[in-house]
PDB file as gemmi writes it, atoms N, CA and C in Angstrom:
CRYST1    1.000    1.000    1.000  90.00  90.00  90.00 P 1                      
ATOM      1  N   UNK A   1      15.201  44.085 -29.439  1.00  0.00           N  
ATOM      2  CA  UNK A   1      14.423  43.973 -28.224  1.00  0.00           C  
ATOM      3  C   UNK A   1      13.136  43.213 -28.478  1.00  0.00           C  
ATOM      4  N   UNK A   2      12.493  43.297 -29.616  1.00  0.00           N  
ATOM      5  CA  UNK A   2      11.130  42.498 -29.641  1.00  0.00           C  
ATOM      6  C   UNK A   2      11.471  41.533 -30.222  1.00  0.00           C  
ATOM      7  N   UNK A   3      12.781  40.897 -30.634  1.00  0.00           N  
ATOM      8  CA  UNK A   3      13.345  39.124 -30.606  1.00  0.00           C  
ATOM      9  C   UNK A   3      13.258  38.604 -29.258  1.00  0.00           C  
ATOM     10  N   UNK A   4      13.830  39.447 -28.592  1.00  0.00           N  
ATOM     11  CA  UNK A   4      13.938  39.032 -27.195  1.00  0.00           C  
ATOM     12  C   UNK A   4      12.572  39.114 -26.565  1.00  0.00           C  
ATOM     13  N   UNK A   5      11.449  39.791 -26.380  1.00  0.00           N  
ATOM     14  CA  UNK A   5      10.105  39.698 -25.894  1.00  0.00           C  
ATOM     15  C   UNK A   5       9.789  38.701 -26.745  1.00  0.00           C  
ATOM     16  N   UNK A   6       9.949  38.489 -28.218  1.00  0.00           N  
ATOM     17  CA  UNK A   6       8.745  36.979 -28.375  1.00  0.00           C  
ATOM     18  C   UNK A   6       9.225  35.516 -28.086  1.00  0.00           C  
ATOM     19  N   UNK A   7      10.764  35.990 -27.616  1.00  0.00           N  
ATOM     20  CA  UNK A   7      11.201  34.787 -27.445  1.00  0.00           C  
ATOM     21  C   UNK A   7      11.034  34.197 -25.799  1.00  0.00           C  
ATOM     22  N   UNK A   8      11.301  35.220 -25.185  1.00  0.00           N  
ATOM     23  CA  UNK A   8      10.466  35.024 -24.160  1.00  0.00           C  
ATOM     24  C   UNK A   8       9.456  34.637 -23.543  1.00  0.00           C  
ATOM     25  N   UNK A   9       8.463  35.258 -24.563  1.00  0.00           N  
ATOM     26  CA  UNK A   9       6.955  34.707 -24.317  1.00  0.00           C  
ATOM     27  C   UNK A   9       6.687  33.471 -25.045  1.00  0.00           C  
ATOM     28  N   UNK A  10       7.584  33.240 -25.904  1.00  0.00           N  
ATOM     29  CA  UNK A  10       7.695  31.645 -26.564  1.00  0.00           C  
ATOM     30  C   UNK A  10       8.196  30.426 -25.270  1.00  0.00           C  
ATOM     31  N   UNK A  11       9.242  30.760 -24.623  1.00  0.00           N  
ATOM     32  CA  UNK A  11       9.886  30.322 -23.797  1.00  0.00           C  
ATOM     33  C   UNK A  11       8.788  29.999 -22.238  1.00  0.00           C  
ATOM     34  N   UNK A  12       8.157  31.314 -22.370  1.00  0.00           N  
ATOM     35  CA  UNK A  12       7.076  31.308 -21.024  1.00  0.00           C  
ATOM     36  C   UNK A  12       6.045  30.209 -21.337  1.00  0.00           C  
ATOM     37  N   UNK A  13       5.728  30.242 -22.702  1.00  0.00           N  
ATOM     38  CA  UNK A  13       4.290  29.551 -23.334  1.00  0.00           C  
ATOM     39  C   UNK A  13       4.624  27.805 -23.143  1.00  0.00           C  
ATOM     40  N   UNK A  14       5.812  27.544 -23.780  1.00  0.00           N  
ATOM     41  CA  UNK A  14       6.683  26.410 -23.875  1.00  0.00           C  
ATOM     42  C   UNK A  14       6.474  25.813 -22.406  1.00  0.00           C  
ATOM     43  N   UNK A  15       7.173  26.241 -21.583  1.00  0.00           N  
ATOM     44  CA  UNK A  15       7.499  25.819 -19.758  1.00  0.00           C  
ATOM     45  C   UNK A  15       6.110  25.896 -19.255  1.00  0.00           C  
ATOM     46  N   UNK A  16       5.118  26.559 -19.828  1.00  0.00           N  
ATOM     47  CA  UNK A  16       3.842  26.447 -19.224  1.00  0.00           C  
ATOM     48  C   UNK A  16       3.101  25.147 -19.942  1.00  0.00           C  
ATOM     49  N   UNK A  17       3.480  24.955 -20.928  1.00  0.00           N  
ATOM     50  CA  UNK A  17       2.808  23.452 -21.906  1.00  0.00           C  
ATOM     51  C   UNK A  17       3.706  22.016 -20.849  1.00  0.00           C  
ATOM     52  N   UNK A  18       4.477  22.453 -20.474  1.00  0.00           N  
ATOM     53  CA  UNK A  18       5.575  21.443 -20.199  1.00  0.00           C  
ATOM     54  C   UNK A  18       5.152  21.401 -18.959  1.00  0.00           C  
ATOM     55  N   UNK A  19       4.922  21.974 -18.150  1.00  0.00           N  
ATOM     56  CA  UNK A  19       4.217  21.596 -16.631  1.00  0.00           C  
ATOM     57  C   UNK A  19       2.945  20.854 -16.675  1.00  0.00           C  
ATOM     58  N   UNK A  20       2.142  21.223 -17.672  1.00  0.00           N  
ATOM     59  CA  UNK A  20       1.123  20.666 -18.198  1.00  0.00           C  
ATOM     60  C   UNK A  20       0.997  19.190 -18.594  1.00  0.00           C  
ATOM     61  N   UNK A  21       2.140  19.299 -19.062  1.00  0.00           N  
ATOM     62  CA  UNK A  21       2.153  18.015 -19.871  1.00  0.00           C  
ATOM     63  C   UNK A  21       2.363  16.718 -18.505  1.00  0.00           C  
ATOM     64  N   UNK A  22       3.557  17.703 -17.768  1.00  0.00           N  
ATOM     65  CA  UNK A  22       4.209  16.939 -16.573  1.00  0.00           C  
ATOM     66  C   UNK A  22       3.360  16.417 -15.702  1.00  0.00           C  
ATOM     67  N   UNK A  23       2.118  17.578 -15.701  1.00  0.00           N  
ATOM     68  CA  UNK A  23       1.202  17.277 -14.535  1.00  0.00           C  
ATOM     69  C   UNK A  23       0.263  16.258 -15.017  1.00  0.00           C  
ATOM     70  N   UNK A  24       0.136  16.220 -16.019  1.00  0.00           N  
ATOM     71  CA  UNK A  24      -0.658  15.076 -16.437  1.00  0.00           C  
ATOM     72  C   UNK A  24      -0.264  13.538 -16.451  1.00  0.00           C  
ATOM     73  N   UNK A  25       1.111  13.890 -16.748  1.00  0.00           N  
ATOM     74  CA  UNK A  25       1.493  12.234 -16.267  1.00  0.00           C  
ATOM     75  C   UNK A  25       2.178  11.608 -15.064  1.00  0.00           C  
ATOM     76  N   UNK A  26       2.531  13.343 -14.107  1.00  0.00           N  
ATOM     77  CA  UNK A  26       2.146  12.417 -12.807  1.00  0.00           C  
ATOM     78  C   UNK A  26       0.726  12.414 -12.429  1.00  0.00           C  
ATOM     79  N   UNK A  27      -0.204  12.911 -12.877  1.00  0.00           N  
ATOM     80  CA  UNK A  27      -1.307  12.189 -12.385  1.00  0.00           C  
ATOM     81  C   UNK A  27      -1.817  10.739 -13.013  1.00  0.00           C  
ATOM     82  N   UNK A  28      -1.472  10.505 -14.091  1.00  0.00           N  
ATOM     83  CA  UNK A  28      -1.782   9.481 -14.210  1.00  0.00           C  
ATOM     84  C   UNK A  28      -0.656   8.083 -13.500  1.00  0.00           C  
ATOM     85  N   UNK A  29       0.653   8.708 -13.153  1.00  0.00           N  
ATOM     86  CA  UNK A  29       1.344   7.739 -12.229  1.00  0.00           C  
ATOM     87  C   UNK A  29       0.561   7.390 -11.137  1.00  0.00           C  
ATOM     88  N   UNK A  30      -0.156   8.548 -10.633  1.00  0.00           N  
ATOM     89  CA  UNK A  30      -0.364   8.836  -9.270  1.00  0.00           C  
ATOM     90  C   UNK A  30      -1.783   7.609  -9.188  1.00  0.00           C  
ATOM     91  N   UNK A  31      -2.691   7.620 -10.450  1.00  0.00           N  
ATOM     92  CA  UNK A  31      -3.853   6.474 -10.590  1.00  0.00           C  
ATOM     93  C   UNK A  31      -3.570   5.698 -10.472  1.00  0.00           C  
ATOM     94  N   UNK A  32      -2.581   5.001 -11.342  1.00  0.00           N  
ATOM     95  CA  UNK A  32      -1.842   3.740 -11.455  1.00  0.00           C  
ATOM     96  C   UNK A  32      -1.204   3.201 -10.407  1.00  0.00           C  
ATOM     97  N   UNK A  33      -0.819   4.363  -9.381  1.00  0.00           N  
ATOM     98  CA  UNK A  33      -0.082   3.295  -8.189  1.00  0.00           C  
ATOM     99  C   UNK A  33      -1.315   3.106  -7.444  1.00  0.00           C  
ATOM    100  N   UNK A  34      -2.389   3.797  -7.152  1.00  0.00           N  
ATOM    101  CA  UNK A  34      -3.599   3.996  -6.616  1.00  0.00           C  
ATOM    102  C   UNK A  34      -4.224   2.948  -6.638  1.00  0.00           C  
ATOM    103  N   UNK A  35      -4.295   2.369  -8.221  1.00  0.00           N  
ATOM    104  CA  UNK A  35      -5.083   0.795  -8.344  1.00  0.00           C  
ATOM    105  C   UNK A  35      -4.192  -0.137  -7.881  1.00  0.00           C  
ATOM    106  N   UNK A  36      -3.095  -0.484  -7.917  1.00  0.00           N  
ATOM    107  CA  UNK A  36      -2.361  -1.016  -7.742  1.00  0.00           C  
ATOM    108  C   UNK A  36      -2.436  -1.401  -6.296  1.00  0.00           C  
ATOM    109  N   UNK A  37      -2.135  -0.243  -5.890  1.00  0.00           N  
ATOM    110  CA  UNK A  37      -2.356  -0.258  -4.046  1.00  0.00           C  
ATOM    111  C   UNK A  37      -3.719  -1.120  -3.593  1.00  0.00           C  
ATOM    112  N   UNK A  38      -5.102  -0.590  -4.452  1.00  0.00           N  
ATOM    113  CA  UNK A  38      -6.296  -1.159  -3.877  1.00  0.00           C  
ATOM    114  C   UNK A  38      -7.022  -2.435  -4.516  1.00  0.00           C  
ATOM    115  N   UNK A  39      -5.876  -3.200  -5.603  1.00  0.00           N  
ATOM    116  CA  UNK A  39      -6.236  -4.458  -5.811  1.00  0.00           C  
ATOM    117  C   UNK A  39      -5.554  -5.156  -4.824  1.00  0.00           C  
ATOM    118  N   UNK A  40      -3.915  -5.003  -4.650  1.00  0.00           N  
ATOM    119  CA  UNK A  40      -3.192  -5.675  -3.309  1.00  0.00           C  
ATOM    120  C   UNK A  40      -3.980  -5.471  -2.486  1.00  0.00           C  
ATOM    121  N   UNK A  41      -4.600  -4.435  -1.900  1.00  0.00           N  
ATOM    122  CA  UNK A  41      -5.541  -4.305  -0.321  1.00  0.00           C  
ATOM    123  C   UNK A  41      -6.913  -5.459  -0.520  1.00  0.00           C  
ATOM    124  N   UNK A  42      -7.450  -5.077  -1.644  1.00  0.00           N  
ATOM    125  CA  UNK A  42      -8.335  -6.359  -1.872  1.00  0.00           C  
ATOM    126  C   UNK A  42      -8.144  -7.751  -1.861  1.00  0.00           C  
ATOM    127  N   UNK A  43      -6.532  -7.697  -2.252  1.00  0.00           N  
ATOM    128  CA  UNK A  43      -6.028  -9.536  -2.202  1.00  0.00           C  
ATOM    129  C   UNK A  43      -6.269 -10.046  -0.858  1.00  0.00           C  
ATOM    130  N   UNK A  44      -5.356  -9.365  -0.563  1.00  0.00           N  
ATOM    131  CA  UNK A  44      -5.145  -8.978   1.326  1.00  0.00           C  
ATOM    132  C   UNK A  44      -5.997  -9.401   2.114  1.00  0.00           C  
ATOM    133  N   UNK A  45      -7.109  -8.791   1.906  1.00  0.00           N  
ATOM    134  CA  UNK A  45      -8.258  -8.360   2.825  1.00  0.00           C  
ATOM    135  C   UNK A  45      -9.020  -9.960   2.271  1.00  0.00           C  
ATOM    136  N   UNK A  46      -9.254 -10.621   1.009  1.00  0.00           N  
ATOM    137  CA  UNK A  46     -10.176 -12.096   0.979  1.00  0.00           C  
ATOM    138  C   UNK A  46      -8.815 -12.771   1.484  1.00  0.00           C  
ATOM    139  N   UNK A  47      -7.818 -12.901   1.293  1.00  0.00           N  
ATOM    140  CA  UNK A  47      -6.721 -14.088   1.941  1.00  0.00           C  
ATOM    141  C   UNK A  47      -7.262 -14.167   3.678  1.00  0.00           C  
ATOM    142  N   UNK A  48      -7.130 -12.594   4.118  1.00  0.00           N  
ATOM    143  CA  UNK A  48      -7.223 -12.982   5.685  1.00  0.00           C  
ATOM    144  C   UNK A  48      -8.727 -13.427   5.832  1.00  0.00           C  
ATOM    145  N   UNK A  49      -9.906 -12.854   5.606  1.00  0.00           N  
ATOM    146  CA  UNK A  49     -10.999 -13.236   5.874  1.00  0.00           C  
ATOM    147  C   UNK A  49     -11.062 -14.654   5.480  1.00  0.00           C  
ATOM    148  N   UNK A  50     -10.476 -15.677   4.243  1.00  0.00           N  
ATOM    149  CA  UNK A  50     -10.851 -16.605   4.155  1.00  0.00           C  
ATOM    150  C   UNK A  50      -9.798 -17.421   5.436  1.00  0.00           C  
ATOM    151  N   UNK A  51      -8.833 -17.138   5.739  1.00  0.00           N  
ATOM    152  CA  UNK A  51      -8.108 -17.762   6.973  1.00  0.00           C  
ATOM    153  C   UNK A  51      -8.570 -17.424   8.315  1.00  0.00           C  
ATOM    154  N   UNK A  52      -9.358 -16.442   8.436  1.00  0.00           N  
ATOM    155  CA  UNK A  52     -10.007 -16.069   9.340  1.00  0.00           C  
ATOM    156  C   UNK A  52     -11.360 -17.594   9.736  1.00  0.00           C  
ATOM    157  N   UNK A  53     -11.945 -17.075   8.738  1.00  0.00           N  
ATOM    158  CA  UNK A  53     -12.805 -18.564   8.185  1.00  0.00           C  
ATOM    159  C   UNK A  53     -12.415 -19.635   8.301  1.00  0.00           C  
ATOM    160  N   UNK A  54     -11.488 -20.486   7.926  1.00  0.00           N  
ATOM    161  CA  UNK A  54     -10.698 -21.704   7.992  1.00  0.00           C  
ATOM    162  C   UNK A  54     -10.360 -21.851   9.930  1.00  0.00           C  
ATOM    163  N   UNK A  55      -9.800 -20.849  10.528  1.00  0.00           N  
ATOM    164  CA  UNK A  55      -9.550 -21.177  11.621  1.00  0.00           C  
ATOM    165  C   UNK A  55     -10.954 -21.042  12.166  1.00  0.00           C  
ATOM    166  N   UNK A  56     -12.163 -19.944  12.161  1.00  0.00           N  
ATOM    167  CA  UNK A  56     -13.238 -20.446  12.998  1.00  0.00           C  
ATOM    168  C   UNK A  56     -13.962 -22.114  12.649  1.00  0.00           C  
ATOM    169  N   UNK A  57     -13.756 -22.449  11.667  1.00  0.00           N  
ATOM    170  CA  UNK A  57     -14.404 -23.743  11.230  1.00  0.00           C  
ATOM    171  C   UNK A  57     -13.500 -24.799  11.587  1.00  0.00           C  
ATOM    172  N   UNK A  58     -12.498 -24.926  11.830  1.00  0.00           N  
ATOM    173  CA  UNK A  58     -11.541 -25.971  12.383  1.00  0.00           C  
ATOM    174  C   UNK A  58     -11.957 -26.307  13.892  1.00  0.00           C  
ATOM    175  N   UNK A  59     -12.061 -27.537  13.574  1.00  0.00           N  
ATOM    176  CA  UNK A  59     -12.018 -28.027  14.907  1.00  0.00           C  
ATOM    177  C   UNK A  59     -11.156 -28.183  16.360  1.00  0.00           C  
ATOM    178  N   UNK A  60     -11.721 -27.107  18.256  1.00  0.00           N  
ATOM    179  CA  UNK A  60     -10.665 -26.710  18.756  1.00  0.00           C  
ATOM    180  C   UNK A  60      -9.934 -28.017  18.808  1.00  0.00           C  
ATOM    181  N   UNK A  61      -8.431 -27.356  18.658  1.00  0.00           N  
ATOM    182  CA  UNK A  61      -7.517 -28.351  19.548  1.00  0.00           C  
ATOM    183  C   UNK A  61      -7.360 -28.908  20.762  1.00  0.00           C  
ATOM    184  N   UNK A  62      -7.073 -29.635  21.092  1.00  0.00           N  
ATOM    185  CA  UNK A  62      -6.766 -29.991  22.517  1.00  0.00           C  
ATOM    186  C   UNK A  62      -5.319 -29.472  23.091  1.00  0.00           C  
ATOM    187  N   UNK A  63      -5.262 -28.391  24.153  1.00  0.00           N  
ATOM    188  CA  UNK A  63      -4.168 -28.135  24.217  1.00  0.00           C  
ATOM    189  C   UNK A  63      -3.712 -28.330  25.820  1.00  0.00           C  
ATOM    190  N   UNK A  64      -2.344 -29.174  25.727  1.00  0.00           N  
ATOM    191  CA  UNK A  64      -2.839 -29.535  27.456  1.00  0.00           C  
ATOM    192  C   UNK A  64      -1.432 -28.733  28.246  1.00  0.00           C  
ATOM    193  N   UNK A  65      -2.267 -28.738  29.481  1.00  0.00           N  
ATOM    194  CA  UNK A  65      -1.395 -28.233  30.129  1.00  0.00           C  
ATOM    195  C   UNK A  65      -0.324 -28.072  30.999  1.00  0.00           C  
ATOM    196  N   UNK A  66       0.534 -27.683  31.258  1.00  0.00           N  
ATOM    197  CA  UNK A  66       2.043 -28.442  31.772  1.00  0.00           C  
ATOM    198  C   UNK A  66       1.937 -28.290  32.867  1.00  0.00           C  
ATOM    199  N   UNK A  67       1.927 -29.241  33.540  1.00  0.00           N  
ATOM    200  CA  UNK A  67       2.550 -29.842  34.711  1.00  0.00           C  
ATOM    201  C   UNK A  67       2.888 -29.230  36.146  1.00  0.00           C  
ATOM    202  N   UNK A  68       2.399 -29.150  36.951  1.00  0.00           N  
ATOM    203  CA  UNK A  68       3.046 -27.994  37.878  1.00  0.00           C  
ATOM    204  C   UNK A  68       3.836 -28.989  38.656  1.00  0.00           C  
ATOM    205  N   UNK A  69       5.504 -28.618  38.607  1.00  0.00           N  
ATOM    206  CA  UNK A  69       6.425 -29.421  39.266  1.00  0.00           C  
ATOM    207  C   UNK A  69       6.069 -29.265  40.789  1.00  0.00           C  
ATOM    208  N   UNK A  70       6.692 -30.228  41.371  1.00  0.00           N  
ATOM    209  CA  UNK A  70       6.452 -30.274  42.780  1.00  0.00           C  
ATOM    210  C   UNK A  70       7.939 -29.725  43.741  1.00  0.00           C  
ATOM    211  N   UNK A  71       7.450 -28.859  44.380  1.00  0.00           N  
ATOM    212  CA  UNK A  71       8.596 -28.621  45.427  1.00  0.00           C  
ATOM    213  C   UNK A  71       9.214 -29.379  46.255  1.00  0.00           C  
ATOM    214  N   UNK A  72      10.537 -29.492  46.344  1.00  0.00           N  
ATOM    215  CA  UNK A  72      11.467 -30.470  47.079  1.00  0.00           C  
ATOM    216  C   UNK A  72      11.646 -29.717  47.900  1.00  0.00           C  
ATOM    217  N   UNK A  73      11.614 -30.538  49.593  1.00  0.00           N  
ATOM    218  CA  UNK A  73      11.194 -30.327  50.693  1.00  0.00           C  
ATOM    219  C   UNK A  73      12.669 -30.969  51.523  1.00  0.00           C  
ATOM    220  N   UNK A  74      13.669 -30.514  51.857  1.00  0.00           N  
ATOM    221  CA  UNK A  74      14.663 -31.435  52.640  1.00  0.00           C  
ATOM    222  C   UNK A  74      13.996 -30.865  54.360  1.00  0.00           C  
ATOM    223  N   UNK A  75      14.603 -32.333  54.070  1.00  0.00           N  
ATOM    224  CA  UNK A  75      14.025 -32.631  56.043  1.00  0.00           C  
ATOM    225  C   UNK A  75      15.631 -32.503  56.599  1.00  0.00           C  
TER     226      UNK A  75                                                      
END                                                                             
């Protein structure tokens, strides 16, 4: 019976190191996708502001406008 209690509490000690261990490297997954995520958001975010930029500094277009057909009238 006290093979079986220390093996137990070996077994308890073990699965408690091992969650430990687990939790530590999903947290460090959990950083890593984190930066990941907020350098892409940073790419992101100067691409549009500089196209944002590019279109206020462009000169407007001329955009013309179509035509309003004329109604045919039978006599």
């Amino acid at each position: 019976m006290a093979d079986q209690a220390r093996k137990a509490a070996a077994d308890a000690q073990f699965k408690k190191l091992q969650r430990v261990a687990d939790g530590k490297q999903a947290m460090s997954e959990y950083q890593a996708e984190q930066a990941a995520i907020n350098e892409r958001t940073a790419r992101l975010k100067a691409e549009r502001l500089a196209r944002e930029e590019a279109v206020e500094k462009a000169p407007p277009q001329s955009v013309e406008k179509p035509r309003a057909r004329r109604k045919l009238t039978r006599a």
